[in-house]
C-alpha positions in Angstrom: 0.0 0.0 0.0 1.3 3.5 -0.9 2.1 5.7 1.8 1.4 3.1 4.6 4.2 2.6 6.7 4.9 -1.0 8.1 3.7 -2.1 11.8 6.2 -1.3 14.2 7.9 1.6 11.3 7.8 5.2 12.2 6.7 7.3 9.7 9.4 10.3 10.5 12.7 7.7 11.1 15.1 10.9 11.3 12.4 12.7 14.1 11.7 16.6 14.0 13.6 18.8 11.8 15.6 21.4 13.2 14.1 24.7 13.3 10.5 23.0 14.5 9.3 24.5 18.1 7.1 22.5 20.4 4.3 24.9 21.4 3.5 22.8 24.2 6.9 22.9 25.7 7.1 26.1 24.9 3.9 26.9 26.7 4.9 25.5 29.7 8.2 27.3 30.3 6.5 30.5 29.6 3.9 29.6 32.0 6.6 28.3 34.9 8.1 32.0 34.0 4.9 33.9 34.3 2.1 31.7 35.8 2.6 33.3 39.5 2.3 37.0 38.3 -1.0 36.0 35.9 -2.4 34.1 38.7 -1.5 37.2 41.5 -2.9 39.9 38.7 -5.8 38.0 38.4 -6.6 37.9 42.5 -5.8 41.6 42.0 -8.3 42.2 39.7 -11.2 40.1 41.5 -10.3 41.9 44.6 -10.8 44.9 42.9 -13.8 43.5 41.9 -13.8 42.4 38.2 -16.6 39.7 38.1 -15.2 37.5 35.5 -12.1 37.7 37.6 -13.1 36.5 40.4 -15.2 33.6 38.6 -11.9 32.5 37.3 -10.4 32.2 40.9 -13.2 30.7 42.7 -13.3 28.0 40.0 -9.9 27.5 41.1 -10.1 28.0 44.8 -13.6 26.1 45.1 -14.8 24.0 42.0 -18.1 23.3 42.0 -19.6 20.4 43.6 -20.4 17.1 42.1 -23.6 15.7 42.5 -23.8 13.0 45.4 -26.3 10.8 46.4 -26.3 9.4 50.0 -26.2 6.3 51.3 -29.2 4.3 51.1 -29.9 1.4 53.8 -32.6 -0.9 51.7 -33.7 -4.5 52.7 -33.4 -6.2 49.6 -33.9 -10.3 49.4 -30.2 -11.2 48.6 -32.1 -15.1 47.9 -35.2 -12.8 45.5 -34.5 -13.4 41.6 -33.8 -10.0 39.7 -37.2 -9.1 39.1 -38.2 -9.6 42.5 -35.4 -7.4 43.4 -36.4 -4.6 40.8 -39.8 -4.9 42.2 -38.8 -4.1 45.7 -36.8 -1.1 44.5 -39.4 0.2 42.7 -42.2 -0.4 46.2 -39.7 1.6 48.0 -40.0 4.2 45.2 -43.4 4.6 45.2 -43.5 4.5 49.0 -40.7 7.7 48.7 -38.7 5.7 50.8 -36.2 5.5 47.7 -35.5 8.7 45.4 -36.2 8.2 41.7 -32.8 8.7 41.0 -31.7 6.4 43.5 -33.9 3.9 42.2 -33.0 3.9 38.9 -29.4 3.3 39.7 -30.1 0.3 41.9 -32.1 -1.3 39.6 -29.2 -0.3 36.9 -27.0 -2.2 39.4 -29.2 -5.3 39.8 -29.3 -5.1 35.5 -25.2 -5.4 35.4 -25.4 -7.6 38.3 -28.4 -10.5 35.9 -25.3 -9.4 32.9 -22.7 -10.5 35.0 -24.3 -14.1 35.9 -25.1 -14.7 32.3 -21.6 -14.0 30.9 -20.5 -17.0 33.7 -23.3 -19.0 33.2 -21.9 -18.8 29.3 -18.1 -19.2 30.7 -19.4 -22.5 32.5 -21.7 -24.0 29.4 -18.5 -23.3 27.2 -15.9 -24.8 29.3 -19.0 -28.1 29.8 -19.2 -28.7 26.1 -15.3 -28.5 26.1 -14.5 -31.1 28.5 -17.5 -32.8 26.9 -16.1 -32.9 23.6 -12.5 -34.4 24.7 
């Protein structure tokens, strides 16, 4: 193929040409030069009270908060099948014992959790009809 190089081949064998500047590099030493005087002019000017400033800084300072969801304490039947499960989750919803949100992702968990079981319920069957077939 024309102008495919071969696995394991690098396409520029000699590397950069003279002359070429890395911008990143280059961004970084200007920034280790400069950073603390932006960063200072920039508490300056929110102290002073530019708005935009001071967004910039308490971005920095204090970024916003991720969503959390607490800890939920649920009695689930560990010996229930999935559906069962689901069902109980979504009782406890309509009850408002259990957010919506909350819900959802439980019953998303149970979901990977049935996934899980059939991927080594398939792992098992495989290796059966292996040792079978020997």
């Amino acid at each position: 193929m024309a102008g495919r190089w071969r696995k394991g081949e690098s396409g520029n064998p000699k590397g950069r040409p003279p002359g070429i500047v890395d911008k990143r590099a280059s961004l970084r030493k200007a920034f280790e030069d400069k950073g603390k005087a932006v960063a200072e002019r920039c508490i300056a000017a929110a102290l002073d009270g530019d708005v935009q400033a001071m967004r910039i800084v308490l971005e920095r300072l204090a970024p916003p908060l991720k969503a959390r969801t607490e800890p939920v304490e649920f009695p689930l039947n560990p010996d229930g099948s999935y559906t069962e499960q689901a069902r109980q989750i979504m009782q406890a919803v309509s009850e408002g014992d259990v957010s919506p949100d909350v819900g959802r992702m439980l019953i998303d968990g149970i979901a990977s959790m049935a996934r899980v079981d059939e991927l080594d319920e398939i792992r098992q069957r495989i290796e059966a009809l292996e040792e079978a077939s020997q």
